[in-house]
PyMOL CGO cylinders between C-alpha atoms (Angstrom):
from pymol import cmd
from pymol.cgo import CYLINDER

trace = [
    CYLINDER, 65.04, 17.63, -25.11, 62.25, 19.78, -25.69, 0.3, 1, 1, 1, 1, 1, 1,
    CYLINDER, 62.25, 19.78, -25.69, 58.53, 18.72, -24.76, 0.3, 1, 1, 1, 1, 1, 1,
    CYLINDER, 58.53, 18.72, -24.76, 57.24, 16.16, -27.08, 0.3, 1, 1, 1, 1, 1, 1,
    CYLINDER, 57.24, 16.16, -27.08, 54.11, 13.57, -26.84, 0.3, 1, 1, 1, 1, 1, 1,
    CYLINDER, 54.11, 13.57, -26.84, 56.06, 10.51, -27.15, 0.3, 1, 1, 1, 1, 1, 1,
    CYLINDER, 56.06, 10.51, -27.15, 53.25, 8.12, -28.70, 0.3, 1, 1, 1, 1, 1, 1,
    CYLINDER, 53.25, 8.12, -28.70, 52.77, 10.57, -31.51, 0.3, 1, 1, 1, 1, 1, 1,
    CYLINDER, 52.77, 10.57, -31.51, 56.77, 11.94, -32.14, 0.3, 1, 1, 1, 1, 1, 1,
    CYLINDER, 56.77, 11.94, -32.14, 58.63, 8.65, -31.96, 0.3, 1, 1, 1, 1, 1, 1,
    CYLINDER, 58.63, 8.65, -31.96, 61.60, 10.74, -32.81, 0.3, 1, 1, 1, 1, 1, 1,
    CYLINDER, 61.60, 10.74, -32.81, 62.89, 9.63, -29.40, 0.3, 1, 1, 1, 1, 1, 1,
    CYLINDER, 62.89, 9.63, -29.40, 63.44, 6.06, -30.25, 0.3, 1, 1, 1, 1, 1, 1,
    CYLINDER, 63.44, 6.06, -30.25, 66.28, 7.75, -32.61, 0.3, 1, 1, 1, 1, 1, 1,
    CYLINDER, 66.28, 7.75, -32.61, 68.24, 8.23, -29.62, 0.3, 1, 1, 1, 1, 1, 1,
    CYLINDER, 68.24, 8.23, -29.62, 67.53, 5.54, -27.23, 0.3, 1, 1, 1, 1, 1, 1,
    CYLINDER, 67.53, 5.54, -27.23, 70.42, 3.13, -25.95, 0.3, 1, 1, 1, 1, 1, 1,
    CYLINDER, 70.42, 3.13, -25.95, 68.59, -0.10, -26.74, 0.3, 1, 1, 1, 1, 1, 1,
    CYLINDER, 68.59, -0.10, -26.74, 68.78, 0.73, -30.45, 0.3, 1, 1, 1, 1, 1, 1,
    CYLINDER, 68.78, 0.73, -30.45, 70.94, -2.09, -32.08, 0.3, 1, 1, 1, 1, 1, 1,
    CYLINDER, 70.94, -2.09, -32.08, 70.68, -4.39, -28.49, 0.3, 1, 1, 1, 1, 1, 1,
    CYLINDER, 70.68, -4.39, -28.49, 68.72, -7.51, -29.10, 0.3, 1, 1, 1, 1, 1, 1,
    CYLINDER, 68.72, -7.51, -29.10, 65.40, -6.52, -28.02, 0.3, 1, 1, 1, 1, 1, 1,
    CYLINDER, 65.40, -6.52, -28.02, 64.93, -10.33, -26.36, 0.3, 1, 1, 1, 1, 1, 1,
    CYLINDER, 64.93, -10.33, -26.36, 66.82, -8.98, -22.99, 0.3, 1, 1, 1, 1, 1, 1,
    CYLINDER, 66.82, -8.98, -22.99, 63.73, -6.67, -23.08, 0.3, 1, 1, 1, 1, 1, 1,
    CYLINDER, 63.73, -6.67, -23.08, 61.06, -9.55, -22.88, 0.3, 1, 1, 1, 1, 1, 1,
    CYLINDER, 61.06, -9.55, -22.88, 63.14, -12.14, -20.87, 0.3, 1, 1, 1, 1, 1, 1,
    CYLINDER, 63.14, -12.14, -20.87, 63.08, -12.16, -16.72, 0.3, 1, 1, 1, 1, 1, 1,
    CYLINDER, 63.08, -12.16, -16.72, 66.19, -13.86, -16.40, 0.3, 1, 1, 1, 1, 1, 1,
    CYLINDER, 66.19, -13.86, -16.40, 67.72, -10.58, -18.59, 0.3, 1, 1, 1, 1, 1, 1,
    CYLINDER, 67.72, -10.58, -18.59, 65.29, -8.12, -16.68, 0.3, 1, 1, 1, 1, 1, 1,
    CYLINDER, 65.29, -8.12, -16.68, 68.42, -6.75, -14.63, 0.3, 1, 1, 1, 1, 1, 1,
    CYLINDER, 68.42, -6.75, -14.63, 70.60, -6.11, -17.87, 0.3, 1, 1, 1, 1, 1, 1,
    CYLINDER, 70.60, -6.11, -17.87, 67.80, -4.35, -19.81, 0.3, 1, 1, 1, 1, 1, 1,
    CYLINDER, 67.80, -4.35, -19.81, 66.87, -1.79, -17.14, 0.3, 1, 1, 1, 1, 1, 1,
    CYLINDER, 66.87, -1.79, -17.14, 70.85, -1.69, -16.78, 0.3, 1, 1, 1, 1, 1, 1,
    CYLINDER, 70.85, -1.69, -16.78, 70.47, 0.03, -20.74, 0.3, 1, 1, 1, 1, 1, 1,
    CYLINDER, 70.47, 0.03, -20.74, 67.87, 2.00, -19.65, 0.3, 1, 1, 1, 1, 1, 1,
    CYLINDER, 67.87, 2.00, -19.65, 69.54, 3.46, -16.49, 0.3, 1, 1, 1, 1, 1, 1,
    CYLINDER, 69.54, 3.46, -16.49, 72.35, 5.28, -18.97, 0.3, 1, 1, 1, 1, 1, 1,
    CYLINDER, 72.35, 5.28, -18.97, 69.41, 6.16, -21.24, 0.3, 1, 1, 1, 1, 1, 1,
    CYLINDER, 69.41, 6.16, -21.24, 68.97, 9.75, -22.19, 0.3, 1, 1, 1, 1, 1, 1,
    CYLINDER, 68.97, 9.75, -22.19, 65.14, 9.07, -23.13, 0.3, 1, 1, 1, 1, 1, 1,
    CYLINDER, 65.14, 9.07, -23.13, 64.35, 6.35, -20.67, 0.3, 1, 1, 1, 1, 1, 1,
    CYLINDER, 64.35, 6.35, -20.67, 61.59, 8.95, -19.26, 0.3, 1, 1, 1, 1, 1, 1,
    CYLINDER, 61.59, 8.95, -19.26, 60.27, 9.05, -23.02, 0.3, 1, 1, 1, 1, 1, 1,
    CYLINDER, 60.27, 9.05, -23.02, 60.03, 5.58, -23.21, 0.3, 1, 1, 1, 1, 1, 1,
    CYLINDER, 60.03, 5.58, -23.21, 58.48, 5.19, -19.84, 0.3, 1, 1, 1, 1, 1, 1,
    CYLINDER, 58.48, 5.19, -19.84, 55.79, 7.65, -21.00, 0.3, 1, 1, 1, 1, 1, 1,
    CYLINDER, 55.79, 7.65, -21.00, 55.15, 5.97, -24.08, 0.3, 1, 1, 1, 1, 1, 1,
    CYLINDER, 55.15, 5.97, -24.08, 54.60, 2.62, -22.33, 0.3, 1, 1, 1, 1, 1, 1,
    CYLINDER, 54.60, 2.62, -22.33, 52.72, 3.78, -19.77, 0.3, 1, 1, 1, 1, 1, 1,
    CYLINDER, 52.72, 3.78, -19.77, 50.29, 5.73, -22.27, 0.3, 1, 1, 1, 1, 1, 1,
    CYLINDER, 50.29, 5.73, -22.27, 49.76, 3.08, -24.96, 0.3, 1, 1, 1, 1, 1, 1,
    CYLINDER, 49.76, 3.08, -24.96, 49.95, 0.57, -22.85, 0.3, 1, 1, 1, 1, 1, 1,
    CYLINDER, 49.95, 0.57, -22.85, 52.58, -1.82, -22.99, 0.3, 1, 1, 1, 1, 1, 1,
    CYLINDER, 52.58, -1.82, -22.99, 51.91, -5.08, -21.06, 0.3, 1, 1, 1, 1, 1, 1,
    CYLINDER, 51.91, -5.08, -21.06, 55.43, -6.55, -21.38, 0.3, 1, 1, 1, 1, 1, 1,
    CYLINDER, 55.43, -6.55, -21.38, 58.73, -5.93, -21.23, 0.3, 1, 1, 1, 1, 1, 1,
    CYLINDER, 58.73, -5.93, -21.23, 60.81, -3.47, -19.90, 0.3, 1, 1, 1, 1, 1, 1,
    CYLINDER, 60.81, -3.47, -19.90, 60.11, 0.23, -20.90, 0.3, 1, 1, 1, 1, 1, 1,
    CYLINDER, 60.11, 0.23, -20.90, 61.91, 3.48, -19.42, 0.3, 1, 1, 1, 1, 1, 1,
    CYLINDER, 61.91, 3.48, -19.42, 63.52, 0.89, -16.89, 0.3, 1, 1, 1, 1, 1, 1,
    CYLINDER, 63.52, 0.89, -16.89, 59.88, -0.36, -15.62, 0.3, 1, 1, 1, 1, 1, 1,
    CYLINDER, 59.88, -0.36, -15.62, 58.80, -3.66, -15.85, 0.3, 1, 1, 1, 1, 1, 1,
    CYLINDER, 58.80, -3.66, -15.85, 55.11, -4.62, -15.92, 0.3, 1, 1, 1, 1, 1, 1,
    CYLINDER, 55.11, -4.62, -15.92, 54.53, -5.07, -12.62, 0.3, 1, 1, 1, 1, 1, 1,
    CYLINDER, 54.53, -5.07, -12.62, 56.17, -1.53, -11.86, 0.3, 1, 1, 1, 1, 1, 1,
    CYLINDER, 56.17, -1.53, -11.86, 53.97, -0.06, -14.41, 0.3, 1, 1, 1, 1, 1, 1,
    CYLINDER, 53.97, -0.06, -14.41, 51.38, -1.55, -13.04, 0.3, 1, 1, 1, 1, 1, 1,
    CYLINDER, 51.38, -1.55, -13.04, 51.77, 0.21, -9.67, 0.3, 1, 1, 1, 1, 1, 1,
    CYLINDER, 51.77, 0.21, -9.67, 52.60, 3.53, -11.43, 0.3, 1, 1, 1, 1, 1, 1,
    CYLINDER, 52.60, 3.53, -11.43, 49.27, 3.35, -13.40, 0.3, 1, 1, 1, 1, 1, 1,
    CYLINDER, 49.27, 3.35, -13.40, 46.92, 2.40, -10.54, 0.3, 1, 1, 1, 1, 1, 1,
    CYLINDER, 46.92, 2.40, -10.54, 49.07, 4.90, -8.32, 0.3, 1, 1, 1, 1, 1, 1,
    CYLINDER, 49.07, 4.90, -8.32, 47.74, 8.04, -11.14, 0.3, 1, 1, 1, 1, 1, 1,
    CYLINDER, 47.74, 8.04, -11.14, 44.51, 6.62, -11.75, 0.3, 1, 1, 1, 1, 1, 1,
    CYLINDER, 44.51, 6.62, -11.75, 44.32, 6.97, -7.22, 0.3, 1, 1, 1, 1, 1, 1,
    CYLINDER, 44.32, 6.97, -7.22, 45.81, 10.46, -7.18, 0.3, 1, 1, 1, 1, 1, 1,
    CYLINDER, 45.81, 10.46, -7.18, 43.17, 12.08, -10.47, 0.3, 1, 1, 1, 1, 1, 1,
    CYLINDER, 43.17, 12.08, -10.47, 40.52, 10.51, -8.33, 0.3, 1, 1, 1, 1, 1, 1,
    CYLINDER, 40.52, 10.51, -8.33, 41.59, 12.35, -5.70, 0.3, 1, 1, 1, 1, 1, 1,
    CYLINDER, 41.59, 12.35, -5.70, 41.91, 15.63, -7.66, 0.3, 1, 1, 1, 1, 1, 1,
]
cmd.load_cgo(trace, "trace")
């Protein structure tokens, strides 16, 4: 898939495995393992990822992350432009 910004093309969400899967596994801890299970066969799991981590979402799993991993990656790039 070519380049896209994924918060302004949401053409991506066309394509994404958790289309038509109740989007409660996505919100739910006790699901957390099946939901990033769906995103782990995902062709646009990086997409998704991006989208989350730009906007931001505070919940759920997105691109296979859950909050607390996103979290870690956000803080993690906000460390390393600092350091550029």
């Amino acid at each position: 898939m070519e380049s896209i910004d994924p918060v302004s093309d949401l053409s991506w969400k066309e394509l994404a495995k958790c289309r038509g899967i109740d989007p409660s596994i996505f919100y739910d801890d006790i699901n957390a393992e099946e939901a990033k299970s769906v995103c782990e066969k995902c062709g646009v799991a990086a997409l998704c990822l991006a989208y989350a981590l730009r906007r931001p979402e505070d919940f759920g799993i997105w691109g296979g992350k859950d909050e607390r991993e996103r979290r870690k990656m956000r803080k993690f790039n906000a460390q390393a432009g600092e350091s550029a």
